[in-house]
N, C-alpha and C positions, 0 to 999 in steps of 0.2 A: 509504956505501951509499945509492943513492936507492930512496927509494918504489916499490913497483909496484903501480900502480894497478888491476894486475888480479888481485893475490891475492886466494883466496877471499873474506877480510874486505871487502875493496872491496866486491867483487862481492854479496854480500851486504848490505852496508851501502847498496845503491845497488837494493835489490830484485831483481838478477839471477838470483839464487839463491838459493829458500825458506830461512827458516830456523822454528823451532818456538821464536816469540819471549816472552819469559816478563816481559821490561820494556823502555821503549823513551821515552827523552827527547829535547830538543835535542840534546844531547851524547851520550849513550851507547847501546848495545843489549845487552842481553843475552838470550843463545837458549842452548838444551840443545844440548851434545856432539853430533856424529852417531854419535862412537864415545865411549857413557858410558867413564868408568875406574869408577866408584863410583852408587850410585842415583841419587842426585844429581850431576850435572855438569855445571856453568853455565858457560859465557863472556861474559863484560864485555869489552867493547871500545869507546873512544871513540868518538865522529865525527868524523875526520882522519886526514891523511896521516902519523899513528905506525909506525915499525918496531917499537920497542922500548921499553922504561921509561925508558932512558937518553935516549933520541931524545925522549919523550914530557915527560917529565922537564925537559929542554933548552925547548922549546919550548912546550907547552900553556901556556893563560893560567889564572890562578886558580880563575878559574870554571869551565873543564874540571875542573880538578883536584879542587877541591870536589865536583864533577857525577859526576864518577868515582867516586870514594870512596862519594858514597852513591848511588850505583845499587848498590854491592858490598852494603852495609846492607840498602839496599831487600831484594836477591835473598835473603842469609841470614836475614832478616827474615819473609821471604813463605815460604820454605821450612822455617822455626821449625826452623833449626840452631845457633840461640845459646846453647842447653841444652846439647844433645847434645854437640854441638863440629862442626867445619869446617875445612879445610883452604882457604887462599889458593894459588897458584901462579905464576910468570909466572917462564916460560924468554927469556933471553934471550941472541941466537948461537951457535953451532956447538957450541961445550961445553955450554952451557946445555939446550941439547934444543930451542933454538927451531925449530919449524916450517912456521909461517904469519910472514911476516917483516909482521904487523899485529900492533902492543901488543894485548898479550888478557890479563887474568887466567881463572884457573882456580877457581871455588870448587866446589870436591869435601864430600861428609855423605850423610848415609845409612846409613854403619854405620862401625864403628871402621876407624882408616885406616893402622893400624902407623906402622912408622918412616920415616922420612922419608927415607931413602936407606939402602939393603943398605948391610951392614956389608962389611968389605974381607975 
C-alpha cells in the first residue's frame, strides 16, 4: 500500500487542518480525538510518511522511535494517567479497525476502561 498524502494525519501534520494540539516536536504531534472514546483521548502520530506500526516499524530511524515513545510518556505524563492507569492502542488494517491509514497510537484514561475486547 502506498502513502496517501492527503489523509487527515498529513493534512493535519502539514497545518491544513486545526487540531487541539496537547505536544508537538521534530518528530511527533499529539492533539485530542475529535471524537473522545474516553475523557481523555490522545493521538501520537509521527512526522512521516507511516501507514502503520508494521510500515513504521520497517522504516523509521532510531531517533524517531525513541521520539515516539516518549512523546507517548510525555502525554500520559502531562495528563497524570500513571496512577490511575491508561490504555495504549494502534489498529492496524482492515481487521484491525485501522481507519486513518497514518501510524497513530491511541492513549485512552479518565476513568476505568473495561475489557479490552467484548467477550464472544
Amino acid at each position: 500500500m502506498e502513502y496517501d498524502k492527503n489523509n487527515i494525519f498529513a493534512r493535519i501534520l502539514r497545518k491544513e487542518i486545526p487540531a487541539d494540539i496537547v505536544y508537538e516536536d521534530n518528530y511527533t504531534l499529539a492533539f485530542h480525538d475529535i471524537n473522545p472514546k474516553a475523557p481523555i483521548h490522545i493521538l501520537v502520530i509521527p512526522k512521516g510518511d507511516f501507514i502503520s506500526f508494521f510500515d513504521f516499524a520497517e522504516k523509521a530511524t532510531p531517533e524517531l522511535m525513541v521520539a515516539f515513545d516518549k512523546a507517548i510518556h510525555h502525554v500520559i505524563h502531562t495528563f497524570d494517567l500513571q496512577n490511575e492507569g491508561f490504555r495504549i492502542l494502534s489498529n492496524h488494517g482492515v481487521h484491525g479497525g485501522q481507519e486513518v491509514p497514518h501510524y497513530h497510537v491511541h492513549i485512552f484514561g479518565g476513568r476505568p476502561l473495561g475489557r479490552m475486547l467484548p467477550e464472544k
